[in-house]
C-alpha positions as CSV (number, residue, x, y, z in Angstrom):
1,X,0.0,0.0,0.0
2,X,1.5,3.3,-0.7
3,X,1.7,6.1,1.9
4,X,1.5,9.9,1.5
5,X,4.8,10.2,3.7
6,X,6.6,8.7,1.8
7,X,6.8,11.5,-0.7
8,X,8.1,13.7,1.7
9,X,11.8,15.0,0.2
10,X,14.4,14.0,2.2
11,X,16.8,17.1,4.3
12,X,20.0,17.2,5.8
13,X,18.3,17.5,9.2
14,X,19.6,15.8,12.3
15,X,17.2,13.2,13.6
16,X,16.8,12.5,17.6
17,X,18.1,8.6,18.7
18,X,15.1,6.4,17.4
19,X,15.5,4.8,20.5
20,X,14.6,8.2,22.7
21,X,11.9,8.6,20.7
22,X,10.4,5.3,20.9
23,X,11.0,5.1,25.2
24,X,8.7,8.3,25.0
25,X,6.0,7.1,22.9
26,X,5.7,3.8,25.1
27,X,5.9,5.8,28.4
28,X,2.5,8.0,26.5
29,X,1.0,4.8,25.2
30,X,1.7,2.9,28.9
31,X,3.6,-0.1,27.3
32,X,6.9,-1.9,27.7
33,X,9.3,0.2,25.1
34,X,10.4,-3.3,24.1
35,X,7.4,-4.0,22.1
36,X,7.3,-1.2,19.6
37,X,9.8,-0.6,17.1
38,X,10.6,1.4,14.1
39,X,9.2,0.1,11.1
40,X,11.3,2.5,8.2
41,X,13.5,5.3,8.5
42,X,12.7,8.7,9.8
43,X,11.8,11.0,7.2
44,X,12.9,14.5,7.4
45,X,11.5,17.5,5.8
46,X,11.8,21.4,6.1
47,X,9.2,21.6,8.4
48,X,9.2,18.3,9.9
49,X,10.5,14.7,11.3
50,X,8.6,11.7,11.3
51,X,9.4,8.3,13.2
52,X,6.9,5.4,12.1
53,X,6.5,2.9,15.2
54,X,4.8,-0.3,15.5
55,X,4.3,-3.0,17.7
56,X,7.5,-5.2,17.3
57,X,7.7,-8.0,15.0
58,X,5.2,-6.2,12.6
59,X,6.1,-4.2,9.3
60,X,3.1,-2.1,9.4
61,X,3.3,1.1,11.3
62,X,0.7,2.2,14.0
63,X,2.0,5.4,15.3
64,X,3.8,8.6,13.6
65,X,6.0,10.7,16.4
66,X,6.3,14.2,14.5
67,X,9.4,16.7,15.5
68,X,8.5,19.7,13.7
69,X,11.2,22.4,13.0
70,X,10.6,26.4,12.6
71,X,9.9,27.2,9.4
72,X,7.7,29.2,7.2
73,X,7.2,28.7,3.0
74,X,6.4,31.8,1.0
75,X,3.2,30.6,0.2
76,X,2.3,28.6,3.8
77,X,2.0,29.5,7.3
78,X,4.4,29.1,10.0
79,X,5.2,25.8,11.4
80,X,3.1,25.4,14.5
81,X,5.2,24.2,17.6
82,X,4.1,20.6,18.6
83,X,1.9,21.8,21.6
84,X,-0.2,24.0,19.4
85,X,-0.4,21.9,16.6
86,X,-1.7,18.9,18.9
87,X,-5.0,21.6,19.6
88,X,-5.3,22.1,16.2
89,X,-5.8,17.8,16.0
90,X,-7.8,18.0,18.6
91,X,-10.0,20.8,17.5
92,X,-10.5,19.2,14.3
93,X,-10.9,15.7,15.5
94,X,-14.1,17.6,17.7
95,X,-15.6,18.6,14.5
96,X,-15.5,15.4,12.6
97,X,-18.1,12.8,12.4
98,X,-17.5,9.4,13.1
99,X,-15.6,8.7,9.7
100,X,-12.0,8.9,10.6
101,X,-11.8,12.0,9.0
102,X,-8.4,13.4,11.2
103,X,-5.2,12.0,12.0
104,X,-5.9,11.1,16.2
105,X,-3.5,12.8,18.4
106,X,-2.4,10.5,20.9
107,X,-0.2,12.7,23.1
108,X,2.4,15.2,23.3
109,X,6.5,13.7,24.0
110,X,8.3,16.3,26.1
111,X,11.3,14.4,26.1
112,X,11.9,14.9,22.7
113,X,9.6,17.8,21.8
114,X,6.9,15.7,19.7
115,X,3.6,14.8,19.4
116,X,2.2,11.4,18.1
117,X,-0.6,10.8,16.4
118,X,-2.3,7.9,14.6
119,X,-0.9,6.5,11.4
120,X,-3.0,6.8,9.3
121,X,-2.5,4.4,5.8
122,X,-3.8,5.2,2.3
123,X,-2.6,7.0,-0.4
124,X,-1.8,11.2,-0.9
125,X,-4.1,13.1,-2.9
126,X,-1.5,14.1,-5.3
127,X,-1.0,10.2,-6.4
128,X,-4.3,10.1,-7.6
129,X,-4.7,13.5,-9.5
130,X,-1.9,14.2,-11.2
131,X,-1.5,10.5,-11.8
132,X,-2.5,10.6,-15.4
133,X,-2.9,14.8,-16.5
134,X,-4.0,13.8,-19.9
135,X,-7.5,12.8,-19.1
136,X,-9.6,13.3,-15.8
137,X,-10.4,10.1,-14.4
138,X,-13.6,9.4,-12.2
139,X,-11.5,8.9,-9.3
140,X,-9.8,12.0,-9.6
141,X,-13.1,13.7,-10.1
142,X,-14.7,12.1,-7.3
143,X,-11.3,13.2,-4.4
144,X,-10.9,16.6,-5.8
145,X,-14.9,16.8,-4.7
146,X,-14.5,15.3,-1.5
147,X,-11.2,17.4,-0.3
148,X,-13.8,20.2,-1.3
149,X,-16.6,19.2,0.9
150,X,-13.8,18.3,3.7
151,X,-12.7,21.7,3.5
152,X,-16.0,23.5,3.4
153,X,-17.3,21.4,6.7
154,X,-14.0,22.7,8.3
155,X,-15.3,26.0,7.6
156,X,-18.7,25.8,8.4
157,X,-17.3,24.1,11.9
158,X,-15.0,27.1,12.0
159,X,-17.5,29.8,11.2
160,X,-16.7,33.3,12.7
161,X,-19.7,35.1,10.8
162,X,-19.3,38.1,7.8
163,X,-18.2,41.0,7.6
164,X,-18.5,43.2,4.6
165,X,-15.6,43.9,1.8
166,X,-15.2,46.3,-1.2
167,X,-14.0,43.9,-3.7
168,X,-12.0,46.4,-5.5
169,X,-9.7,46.9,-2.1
170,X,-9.2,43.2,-2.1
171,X,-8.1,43.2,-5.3
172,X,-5.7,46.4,-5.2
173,X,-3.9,44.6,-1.8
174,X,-3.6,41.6,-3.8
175,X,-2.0,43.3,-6.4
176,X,0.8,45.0,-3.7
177,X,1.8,42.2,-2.3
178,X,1.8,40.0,-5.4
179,X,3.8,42.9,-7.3
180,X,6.1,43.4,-3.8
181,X,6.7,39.4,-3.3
182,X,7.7,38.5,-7.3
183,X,9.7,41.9,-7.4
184,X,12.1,40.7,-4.9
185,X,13.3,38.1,-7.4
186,X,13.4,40.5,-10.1
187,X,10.0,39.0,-11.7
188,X,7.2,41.2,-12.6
189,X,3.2,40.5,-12.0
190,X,2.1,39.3,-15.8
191,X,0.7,43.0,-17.3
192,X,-2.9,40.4,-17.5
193,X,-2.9,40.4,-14.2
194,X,-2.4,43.9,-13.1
195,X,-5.1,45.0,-15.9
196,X,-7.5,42.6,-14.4
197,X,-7.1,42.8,-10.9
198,X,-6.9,46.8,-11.3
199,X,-10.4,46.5,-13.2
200,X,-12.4,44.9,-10.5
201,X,-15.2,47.6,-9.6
202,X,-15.8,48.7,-6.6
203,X,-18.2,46.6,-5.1
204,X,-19.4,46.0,-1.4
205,X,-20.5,42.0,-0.8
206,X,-20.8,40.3,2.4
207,X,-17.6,37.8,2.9
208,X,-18.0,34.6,5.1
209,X,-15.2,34.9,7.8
210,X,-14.0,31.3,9.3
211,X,-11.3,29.5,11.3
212,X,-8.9,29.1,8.8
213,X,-7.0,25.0,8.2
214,X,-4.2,27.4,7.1
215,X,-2.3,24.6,5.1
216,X,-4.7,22.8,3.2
217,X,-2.7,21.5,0.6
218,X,-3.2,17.8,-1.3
219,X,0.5,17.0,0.5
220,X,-1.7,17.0,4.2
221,X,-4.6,15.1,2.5
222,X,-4.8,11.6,2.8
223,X,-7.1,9.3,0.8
224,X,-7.8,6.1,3.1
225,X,-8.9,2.6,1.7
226,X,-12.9,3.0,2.5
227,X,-12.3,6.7,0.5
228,X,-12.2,8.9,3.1
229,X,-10.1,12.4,2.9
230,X,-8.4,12.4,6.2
231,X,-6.6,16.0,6.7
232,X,-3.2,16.5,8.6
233,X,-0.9,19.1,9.7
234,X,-4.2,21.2,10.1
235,X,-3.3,25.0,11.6
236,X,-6.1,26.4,13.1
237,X,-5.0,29.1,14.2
238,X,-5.9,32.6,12.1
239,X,-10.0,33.5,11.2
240,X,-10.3,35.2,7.7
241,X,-11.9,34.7,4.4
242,X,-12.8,30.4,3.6
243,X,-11.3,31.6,0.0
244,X,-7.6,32.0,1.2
245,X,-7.6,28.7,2.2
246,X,-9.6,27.1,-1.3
247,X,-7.1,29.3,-3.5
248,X,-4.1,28.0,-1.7
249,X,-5.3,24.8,-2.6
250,X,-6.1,25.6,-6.2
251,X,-2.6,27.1,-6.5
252,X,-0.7,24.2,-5.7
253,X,-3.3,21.8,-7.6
254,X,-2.9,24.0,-11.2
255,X,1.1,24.5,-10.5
256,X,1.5,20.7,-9.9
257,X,4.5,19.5,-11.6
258,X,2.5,17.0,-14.2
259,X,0.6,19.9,-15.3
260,X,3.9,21.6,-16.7
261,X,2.6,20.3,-19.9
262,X,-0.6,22.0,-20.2
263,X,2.2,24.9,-21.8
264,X,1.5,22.4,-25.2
265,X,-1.0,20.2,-25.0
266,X,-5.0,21.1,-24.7
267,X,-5.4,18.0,-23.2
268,X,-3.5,18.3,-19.9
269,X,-5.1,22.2,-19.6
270,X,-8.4,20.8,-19.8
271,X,-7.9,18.3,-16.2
272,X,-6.4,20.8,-14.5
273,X,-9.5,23.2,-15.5
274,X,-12.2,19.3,-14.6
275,X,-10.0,19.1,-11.4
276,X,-10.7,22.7,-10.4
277,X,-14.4,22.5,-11.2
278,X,-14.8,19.2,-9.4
279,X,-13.0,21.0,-6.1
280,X,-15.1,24.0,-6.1
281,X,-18.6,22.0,-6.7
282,X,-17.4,20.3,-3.4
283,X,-16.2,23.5,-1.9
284,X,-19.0,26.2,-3.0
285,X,-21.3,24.0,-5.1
286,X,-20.3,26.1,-8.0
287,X,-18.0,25.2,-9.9
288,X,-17.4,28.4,-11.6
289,X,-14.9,30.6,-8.9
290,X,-16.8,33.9,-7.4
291,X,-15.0,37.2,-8.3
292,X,-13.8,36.9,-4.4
293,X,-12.0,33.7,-5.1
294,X,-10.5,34.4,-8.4
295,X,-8.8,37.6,-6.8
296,X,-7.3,35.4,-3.5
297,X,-6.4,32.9,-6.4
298,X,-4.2,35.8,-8.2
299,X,-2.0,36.3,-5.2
300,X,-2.0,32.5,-4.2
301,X,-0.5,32.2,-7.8
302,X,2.1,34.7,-7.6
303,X,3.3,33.3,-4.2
304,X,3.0,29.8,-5.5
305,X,5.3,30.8,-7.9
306,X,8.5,31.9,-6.0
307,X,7.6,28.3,-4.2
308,X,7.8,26.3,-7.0
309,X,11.5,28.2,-8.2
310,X,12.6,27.4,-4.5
311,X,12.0,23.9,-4.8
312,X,14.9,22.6,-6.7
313,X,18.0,20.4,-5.5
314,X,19.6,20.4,-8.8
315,X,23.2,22.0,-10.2
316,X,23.0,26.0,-11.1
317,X,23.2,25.2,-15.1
318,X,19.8,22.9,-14.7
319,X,18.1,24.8,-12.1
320,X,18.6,27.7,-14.3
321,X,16.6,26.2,-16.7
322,X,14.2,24.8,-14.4
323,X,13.6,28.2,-13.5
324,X,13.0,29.1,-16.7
325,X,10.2,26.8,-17.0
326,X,9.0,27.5,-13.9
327,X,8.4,31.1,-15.0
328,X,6.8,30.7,-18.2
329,X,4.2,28.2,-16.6
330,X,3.5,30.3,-13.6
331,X,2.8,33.3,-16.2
332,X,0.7,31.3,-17.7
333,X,-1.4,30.1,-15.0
334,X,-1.6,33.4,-13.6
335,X,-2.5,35.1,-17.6
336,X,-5.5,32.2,-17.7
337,X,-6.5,33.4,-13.9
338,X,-6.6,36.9,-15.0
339,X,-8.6,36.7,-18.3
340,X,-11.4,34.4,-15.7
341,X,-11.0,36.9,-13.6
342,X,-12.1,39.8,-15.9
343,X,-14.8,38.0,-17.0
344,X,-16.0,37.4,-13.8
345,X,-15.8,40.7,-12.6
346,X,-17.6,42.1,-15.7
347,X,-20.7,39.9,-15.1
348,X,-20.9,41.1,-11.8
């Protein structure tokens, strides 16, 4: 069975003695630290650690202890230290049903600053959607609409009320710090962009305002065997608008690697268009973005960008060129964006 950790890249950083970590777990789970053991290697990101244990003897892992480390992406929030990030399980394990829709805390490790949580097996949302960008297959179709619906009860558990927005200054402080963020690489917002999100009218609309997941991204989505979306690394922390989270999503869905491709061929820019749809008829029941989210979408891009052109291990010569690519598929994302954007915004 494959498992979403397993995609995690691999870092240079230092790992605590598997043995430390596994005579705290047993002292939280009340057992003899003789029967659990690890059953792969820790796996080290930028943000965090993970140790898989199980009961000894057996392959299959029934705990993950998580070390986080601070850090904070372009386009994400800060890494949460383990204390707080256990309430956010918590919190959203309280607002699930009975579906096994959250990765269970279990307790917090003092002794080596983690928290452990339920494993939880099945495959990342990524392996399914981008697994084939030339055609939009009913599985696909039928996740994308699910991590929609996940994400809309999360807000609807969050709910903090409305307040009321002119659309036009949304759009101008999307502009500034899309224009300030790309600038500081030397890379200009695409002219589309700045003509469309400069032409949304001045408009007053009530905006939903929720607790926000904060980094809802298909990486911390987890599809489980019975077809459940199971959310981790949840955030929980900062109320705003439900669309900052749904357009960070989008972002990282449309900039997906596979879809590199839709630069040439039709085919791969019509998924990524099905896999939006099917998202937002989960999300909004619409599958047609409002004029709200197609403006957080614009800066979710642009910040999605410099992302993708950090995320590169290779030699200076390649990762030039990556860049390069990088760049012209960002503009393009971001040129499609704008044109929906202006349309939107003209039909009111």
């Amino acid at each position: 069975m494959s498992l979403i950790y397993r995609s995690l890249p691999w870092t240079e950083a230092a790992t605590t003695d598997p043995k430390v970590v596994i005579a705290s777990l047993a002292e939280v789970l009340k057992t003899n630290p003789d029967k659990l053991s690890l059953t792969r290697r820790p796996v080290s990101n930028l943000r965090s650690t993970l140790y898989f244990v199980g009961e000894a003897g057996y392959s299959h892992p029934r705990w993950v202890v998580k070390q986080t480390h601070a850090a904070t992406a372009i386009d994400a929030v800060a890494t949460l230290p383990v204390a707080a990030e256990y309430r956010s399980l918590a919190l959203l394990q309280s607002w699930q049903d009975d579906s096994g829709s959250v990765a269970r805390p279990i307790g917090l490790l003092p002794d080596v600053d983690a928290l452990a949580l339920a494993f939880v097996p099945g495959r990342g949302l990524r392996e399914i959607f981008a697994a084939d960008p030339r055609q939009l297959s009913p599985e696909a179709a039928s996740v994308l609409r699910a991590g929609g619906e996940y994400l809309r009860r999360v807000h609807i558990a969050g709910n903090s009320g409305e307040e009321e927005v002119d659309l036009a200054e949304v759009a101008e402080a999307a502009l500034s710090r899309s224009k300030k963020a790309l600038a500081g690489v030397g890379l200009p917002m695409p002219e589309p962009a700045v003509a469309a999100l400069r032409g949304v009218p001045s408009r007053r609309v009530r905006a939903r305002r929720a607790l926000l997941y904060g980094d809802f991204v298909p990486a911390n989505l987890i599809v489980t065997p019975s077809g459940h979306i199971v959310g981790i690394d949840p955030v929980l922390q900062e109320v705003g608008m439900p669309e900052e989270d749904a357009a960070r999503f989008l972002a990282v869905v449309m900039s997906d690697t596979r879809f590199v491709a839709g630069l040439v061929l039709p085919s791969v820019r019509r998924t990524s268009r099905e896999l939006q749809e099917a998202f937002l008829a989960g999300w909004s029941g619409q599958p047609v973005p409002s004029t709200l989210l197609e403006v957080r979408l614009m800066q979710a891009l642009a910040l999605r960008w410099l992302r993708r052109r950090e995320l590169t291990r290779l030699r200076e010569g390649p990762a030039r060129a990556r860049r390069l690519l990088i760049d012209k598929f960002m503009a393009h994302l971001i040129a499609q964006a704008a044109q929906r954007l202006a349309q939107t915004s003209r039909a009111g």
